[in-house]
N, C-alpha and C positions, 0 to 999 in steps of 0.2 A: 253443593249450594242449592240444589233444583228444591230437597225436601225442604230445605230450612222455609223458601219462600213459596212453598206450594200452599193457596187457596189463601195465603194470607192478601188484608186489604193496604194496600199501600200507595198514599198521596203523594202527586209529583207535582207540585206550582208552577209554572211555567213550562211546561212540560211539551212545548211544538216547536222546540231548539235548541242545538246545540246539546250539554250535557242533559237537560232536561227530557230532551226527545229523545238519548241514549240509555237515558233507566227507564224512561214507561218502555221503552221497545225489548230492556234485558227484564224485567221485573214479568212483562209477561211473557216472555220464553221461560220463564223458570217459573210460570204457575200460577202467580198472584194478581189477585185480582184489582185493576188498576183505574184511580180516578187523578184528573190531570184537570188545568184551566189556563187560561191564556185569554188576551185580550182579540186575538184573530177568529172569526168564526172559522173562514174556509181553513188556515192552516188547523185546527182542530177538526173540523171534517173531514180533510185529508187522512190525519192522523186516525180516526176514526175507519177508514177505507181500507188505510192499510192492514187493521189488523178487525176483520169482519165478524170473525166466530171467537174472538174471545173476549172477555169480561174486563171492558174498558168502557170509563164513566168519562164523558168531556161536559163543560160547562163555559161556556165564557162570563170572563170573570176579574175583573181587575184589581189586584191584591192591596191597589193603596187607598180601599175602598172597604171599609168594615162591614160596608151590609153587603155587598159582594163575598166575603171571606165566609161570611155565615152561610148563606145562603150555599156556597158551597160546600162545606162541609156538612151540611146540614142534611144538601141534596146527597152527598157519598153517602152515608152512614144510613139512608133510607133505600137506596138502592140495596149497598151491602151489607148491611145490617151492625157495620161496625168498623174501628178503622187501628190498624196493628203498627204501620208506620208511617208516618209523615215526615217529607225531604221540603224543607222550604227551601227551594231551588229560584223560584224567581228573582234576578235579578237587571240590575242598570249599570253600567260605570258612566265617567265624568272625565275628563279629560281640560285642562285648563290653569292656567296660575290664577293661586286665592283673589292677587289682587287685582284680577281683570273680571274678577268671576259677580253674575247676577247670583245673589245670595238665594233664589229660586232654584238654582240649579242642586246646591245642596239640598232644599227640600225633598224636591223629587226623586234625588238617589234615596236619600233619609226615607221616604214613604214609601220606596218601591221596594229597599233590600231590611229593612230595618221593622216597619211598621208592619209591612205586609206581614213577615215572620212571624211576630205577634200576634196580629190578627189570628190570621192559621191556628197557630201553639193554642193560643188563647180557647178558640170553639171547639179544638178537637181535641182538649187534654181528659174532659173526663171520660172519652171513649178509650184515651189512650191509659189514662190509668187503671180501666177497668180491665183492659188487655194486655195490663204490663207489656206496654209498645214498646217503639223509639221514637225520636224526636232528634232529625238531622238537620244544621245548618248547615248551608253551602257557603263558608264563609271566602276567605284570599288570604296570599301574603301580606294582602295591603291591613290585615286584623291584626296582624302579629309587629308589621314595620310601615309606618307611615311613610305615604310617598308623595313625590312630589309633582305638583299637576292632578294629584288626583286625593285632595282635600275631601271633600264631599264621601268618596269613594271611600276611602282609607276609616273616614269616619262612620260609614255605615255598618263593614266590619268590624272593627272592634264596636260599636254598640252590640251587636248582634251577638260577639263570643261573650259577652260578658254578660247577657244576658241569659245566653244558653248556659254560662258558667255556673250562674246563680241559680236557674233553674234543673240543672243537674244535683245538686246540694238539695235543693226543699223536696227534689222527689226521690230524694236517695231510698228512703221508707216504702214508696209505692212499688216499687221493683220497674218502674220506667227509665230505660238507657237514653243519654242522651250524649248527642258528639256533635264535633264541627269539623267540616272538613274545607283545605285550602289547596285546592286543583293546584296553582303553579301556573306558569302557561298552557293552557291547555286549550284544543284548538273547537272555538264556537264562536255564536254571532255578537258577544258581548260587547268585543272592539267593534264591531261595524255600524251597531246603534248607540254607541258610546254618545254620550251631550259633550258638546262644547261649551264655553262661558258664556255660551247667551242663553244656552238650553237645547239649542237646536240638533239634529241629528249630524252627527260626524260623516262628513263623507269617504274620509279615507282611514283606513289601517294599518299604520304604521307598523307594523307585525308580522315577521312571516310566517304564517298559519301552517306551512305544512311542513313549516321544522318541528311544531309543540305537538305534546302528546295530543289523540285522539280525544275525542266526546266518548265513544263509546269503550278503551283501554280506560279512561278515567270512573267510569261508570263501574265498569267490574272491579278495579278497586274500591269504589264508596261502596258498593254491594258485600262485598269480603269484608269489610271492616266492620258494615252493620253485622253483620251475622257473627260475626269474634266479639263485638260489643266493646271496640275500642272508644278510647275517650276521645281522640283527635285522630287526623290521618292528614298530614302536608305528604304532595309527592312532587314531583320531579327532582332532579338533582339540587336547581336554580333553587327551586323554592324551600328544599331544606336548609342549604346551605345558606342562603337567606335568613331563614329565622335563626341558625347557629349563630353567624357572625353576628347579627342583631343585637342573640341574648346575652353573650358573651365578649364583643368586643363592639358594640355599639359605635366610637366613634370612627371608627375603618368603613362598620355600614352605612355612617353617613357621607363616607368620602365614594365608596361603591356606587350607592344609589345615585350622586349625585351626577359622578362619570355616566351611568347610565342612560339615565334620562334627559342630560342636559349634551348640547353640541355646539359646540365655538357661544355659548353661555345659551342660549333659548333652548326651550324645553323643546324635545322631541315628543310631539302629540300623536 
């Protein structure tokens, strides 16, 4: 894997947590040259600390923000001269029942996991078709199977595959690979800053984080997959088996899902 990604340029969105902080940290041990944004300065300076001598671009930069997006990709491609793959990794969840929820709080995931993507795809596609790239969403299980308490969420993913679906087809011609991948549980800060139904930042995590796969186990899988130039890549067991019974026996997954997240009838948030 070191050659595939050696000296190539490759954007990480969000990239100062969680799985995002686990590809810029694999992407440049294997060579490639790495630009990343986040809305923290110090956590990007940090990031920046840790890896001193090597060819890592940080920018702060808020993804639900169009003249941010450019601006960033703008600033990669003049640094590196060009850009070979882009991972729209940033994202938010939600946490809430529809009918308690400020209809804000869907915006927000919508602009953060949905828009942002866009934006991204959007400035960096003619770099990427002129380098026959990729073009990664970091989608969920919640793309493939709508859940419950997390409306907003559920809906930001499938926007997002369905748009990288479609943009897979129109650039079948240019030779640009494009995929989405749906981690499963897997262990990063998404539950911790997850919204509630008013918007606000969740305090607790209802999760336990170090039963699910790692940030950085999930990284070298979305890295193997880019490099084989799969169309999709769901992992864990949970989340295969998730989209199986979904596609194939639908109303059992809605009796699963429901057992899951609901307890003596209220949602487990």
């Amino acid at each position: 894997m070191n050659e595939y990604y050696k000296d190539k340029v490759a954007i990480v969105t969000g990239g100062t947590d969680g799985i995002g902080r686990a590809l810029v940290n694999a992407l440049l041990t294997l060579g490639a040259k790495v630009a990343t944004c986040g809305r923290n300065h110090d956590k990007l300076y940090e990031l920046q600390a840790q890896h001193p001598s090597r060819p890592l671009h940080t920018l702060v930069a808020d993804v639900t923000n169009e003249s941010d997006c450019k601006r960033f990709i703008d600033s990669t491609i003049a640094v590196f001269g060009k850009i070979d793959i882009l991972i729209n990794n940033a994202g938010i969840s939600m946490r809430g029942l529809f009918r308690d929820l400020e209809l804000d709080v869907i915006k927000q995931v919508m602009n953060v996991n949905f828009f942002g993507a866009v934006y991204c795809t959007k400035f960096a596609l003619t770099s990427l078709i002129e380098n026959k790239g990729t073009i990664v969403g970091i989608s969920s299980i919640a793309g493939y199977r709508g859940l419950p308490g997390r409306t907003g969420y559920s809906s930001s993913k499938f926007a997002l595959q369905g748009f990288l679906e479609s943009l897979k087809t129109e650039l079948k011609d240019d030779g640009v690979h494009v995929m989405w991948v749906s981690p499963g549980f897997t262990s990063s800060r998404i539950r911790d800053n997850a919204l509630n139904d008013k918007g606000e930042r969740q305090k607790e995590n209802p999760m336990d984080e170090d039963k699910m796969m790692s940030a950085e186990a999930c990284a070298r899988h979305l890295l193997n997959a880019v490099m084989k130039k799969k169309r999709t890549l769901v992992l864990t067991l949970t989340g295969k088996e998730t989209v199986f019974i979904n596609k194939f026996f639908p109303g059992l997954a809605d009796k699963l899902v429901h057992k899951f997240y609901f307890k003596n009838k209220e949602l487990i948030k």
